[in-house]
C-alpha positions as MATLAB code, in Angstrom:
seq = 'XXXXXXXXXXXXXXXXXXXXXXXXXXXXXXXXXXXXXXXXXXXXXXXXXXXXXXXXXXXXXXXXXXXXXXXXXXXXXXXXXXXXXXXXXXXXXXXXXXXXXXXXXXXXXXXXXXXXXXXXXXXXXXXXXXXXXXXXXXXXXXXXXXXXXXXXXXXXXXXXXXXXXXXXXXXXXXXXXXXXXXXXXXXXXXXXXXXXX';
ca = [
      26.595   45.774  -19.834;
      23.818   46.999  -17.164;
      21.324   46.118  -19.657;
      22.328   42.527  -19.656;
      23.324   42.636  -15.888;
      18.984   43.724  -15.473;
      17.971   40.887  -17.889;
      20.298   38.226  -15.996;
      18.877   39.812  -12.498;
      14.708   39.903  -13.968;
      15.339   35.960  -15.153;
      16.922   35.087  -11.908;
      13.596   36.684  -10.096;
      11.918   34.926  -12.540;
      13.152   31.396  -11.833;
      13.002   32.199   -8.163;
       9.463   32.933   -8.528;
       8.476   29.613  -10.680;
      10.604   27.651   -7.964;
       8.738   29.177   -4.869;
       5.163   28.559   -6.986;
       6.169   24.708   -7.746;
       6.768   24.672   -4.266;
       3.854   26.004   -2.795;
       2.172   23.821   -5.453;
       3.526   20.553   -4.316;
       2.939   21.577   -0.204;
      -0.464   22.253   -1.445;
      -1.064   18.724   -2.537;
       0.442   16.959    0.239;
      -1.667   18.946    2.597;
      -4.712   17.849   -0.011;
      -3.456   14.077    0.113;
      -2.703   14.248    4.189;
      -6.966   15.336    4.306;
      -7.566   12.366    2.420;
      -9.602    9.356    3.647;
      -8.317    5.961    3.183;
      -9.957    2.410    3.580;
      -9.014   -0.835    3.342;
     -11.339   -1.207    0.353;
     -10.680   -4.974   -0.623;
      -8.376   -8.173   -0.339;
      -8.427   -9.943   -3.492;
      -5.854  -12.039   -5.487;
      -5.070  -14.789   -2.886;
      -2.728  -17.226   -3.166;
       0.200  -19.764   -1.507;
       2.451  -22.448   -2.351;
       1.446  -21.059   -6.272;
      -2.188  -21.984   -6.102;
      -5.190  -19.791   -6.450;
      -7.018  -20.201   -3.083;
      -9.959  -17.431   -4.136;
     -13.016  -18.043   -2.585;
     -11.476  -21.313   -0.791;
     -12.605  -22.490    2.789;
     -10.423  -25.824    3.612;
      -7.961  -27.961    1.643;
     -11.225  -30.197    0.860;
     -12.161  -27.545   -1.137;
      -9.489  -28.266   -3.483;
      -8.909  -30.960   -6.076;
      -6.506  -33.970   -5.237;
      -2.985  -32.632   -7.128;
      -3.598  -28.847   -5.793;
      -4.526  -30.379   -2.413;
      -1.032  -32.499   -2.589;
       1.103  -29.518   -3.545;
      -0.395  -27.671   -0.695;
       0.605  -30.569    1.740;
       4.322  -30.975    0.365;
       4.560  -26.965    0.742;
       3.647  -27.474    4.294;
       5.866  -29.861    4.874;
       9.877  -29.303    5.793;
      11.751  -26.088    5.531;
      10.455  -24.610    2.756;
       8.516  -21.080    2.953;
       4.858  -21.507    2.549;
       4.277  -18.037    0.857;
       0.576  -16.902    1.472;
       0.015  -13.694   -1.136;
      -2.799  -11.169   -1.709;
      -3.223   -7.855   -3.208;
      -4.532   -5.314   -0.735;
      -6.710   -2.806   -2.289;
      -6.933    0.424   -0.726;
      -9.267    3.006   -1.438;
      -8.322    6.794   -1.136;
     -11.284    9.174   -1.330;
      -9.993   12.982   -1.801;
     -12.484   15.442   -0.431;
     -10.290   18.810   -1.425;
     -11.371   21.233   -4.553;
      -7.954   20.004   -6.097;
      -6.293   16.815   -7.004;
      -4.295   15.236   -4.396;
      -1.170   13.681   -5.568;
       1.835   11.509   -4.407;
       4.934   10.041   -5.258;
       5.328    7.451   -3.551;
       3.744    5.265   -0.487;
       5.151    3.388    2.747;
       3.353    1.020    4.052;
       3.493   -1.190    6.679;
       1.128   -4.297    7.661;
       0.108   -5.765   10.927;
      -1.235   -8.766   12.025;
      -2.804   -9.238   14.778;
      -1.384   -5.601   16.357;
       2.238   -6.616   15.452;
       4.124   -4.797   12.808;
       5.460   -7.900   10.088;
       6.033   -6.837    6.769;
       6.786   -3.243    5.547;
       7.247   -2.003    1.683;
       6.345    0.727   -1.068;
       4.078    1.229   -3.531;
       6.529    3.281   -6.292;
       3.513    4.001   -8.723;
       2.389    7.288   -8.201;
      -1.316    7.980   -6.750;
      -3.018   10.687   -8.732;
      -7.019   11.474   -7.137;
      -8.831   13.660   -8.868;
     -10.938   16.320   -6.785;
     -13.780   15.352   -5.103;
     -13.223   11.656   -6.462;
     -11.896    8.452   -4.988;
      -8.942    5.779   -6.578;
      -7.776    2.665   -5.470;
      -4.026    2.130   -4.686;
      -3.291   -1.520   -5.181;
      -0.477   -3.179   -2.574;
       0.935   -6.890   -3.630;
       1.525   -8.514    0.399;
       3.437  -11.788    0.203;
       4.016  -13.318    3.531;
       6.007  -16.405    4.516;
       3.399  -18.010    7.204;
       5.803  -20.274    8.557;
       8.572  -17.591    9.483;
       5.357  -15.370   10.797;
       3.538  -18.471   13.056;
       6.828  -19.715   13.817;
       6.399  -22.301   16.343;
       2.880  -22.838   15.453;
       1.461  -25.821   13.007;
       0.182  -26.169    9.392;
      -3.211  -25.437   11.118;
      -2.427  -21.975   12.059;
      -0.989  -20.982    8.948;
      -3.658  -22.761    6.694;
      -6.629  -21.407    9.102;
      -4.864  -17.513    8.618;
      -4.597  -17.630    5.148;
      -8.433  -19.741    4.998;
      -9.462  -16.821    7.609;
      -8.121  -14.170    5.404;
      -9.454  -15.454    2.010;
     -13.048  -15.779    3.785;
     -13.550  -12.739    5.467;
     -11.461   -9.818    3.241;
     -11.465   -6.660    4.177;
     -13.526   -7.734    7.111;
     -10.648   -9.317    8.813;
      -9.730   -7.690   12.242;
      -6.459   -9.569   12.005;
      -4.951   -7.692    9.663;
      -3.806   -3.788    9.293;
      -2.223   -1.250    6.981;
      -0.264    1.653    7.414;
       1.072    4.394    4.606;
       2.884    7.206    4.193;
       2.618    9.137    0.880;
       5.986   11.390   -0.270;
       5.420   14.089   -2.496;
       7.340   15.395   -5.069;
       9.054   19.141   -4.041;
      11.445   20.283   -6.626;
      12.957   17.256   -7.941;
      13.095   15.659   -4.533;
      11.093   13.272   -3.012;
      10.017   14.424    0.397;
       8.084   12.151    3.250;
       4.795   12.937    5.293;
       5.748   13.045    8.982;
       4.626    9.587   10.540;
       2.542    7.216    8.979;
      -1.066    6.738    8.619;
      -3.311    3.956    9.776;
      -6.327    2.088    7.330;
      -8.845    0.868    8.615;
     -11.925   -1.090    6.595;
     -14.412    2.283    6.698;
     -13.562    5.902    5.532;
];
């Protein structure tokens, strides 16, 4: 009986001790991730109403029927949804790979929090090395500019689609979680991107 009572009590020290080092292990890499540099890398991916408007200026750059569906979104109480995928660049400077579960974010426009969401796909960087975490933004223009005209919410998404990641208009925000023991655990406070490292 005390020889199993010692076995039971050296596995339970044992656990404890694999616990505690999966612990340390997942602080670790949110401290790695929290030193990593983020930038607003790319926009890419636009589109509204269901039409590509890539590399688009005005509506005259489009042809007449993608022109028309454009105007009839416009128009009325519909949504005119204006999308884009937001690719942000993480660049890990640690010896180690920096790792989340998941990532917050919230976007801004023009200094004003609008949309917020979460990127579920986990974010693996290897040491020394950069990755790109993609975020899908869709954004109803007419809810956003409400008030304003189809001239403000065709010249944001025109202004968007021509200057990218150049735009001063827009901002991001994340905030990775980690993975501690089965539980997903948050970063204190979230962490502004801007267009440079």
């Amino acid at each position: 009986m005390k020889v199993s009572n010692r076995i039971v009590l050296q596995l339970a020290i044992w656990l404890m001790a694999v616990a505690f080092f999966a612990a340390c292990q997942s602080l670790r890499q949110m401290q790695n991730f929290a030193r990593c540099a983020f930038r607003l890398e790319s926009l890419s991916r636009f589109t509204a109403a269901g039409i590509d408007f890539s590399g688009k200026r005005s509506l005259s750059d489009f042809n007449f029927t993608d022109a028309a569906k454009i105007t009839a979104a416009l128009s009325g109480n519909n949504p005119f949804i204006f999308s884009f995928l937001a690719n942000v660049e993480v660049k890990n400077p640690n010896a180690e790979a920096a790792s989340v579960t998941q990532l917050d974010w919230i976007l801004a426009i023009d200094g004003k929090d609008i949309l917020q969401g979460a990127v579920n796909t986990p974010v693996q960087v290897a040491p020394n090395g950069m990755a790109i975490m993609p975020v899908s933004v869709s954004l109803d223009l007419k809810k956003i500019f409400a008030g304003e005209n189809r001239d403000a919410w065709l010249g944001f998404a025109f202004d968007t689609v021509t200057k990218g990641n150049n735009s001063t208009r827009i901002t991001l925000k994340v905030r990775p979680y980690v993975n501690i023991m089965g539980f997903s655990v948050p970063y204190p406070g979230y962490m502004a991107i801007g267009k440079d490292f």
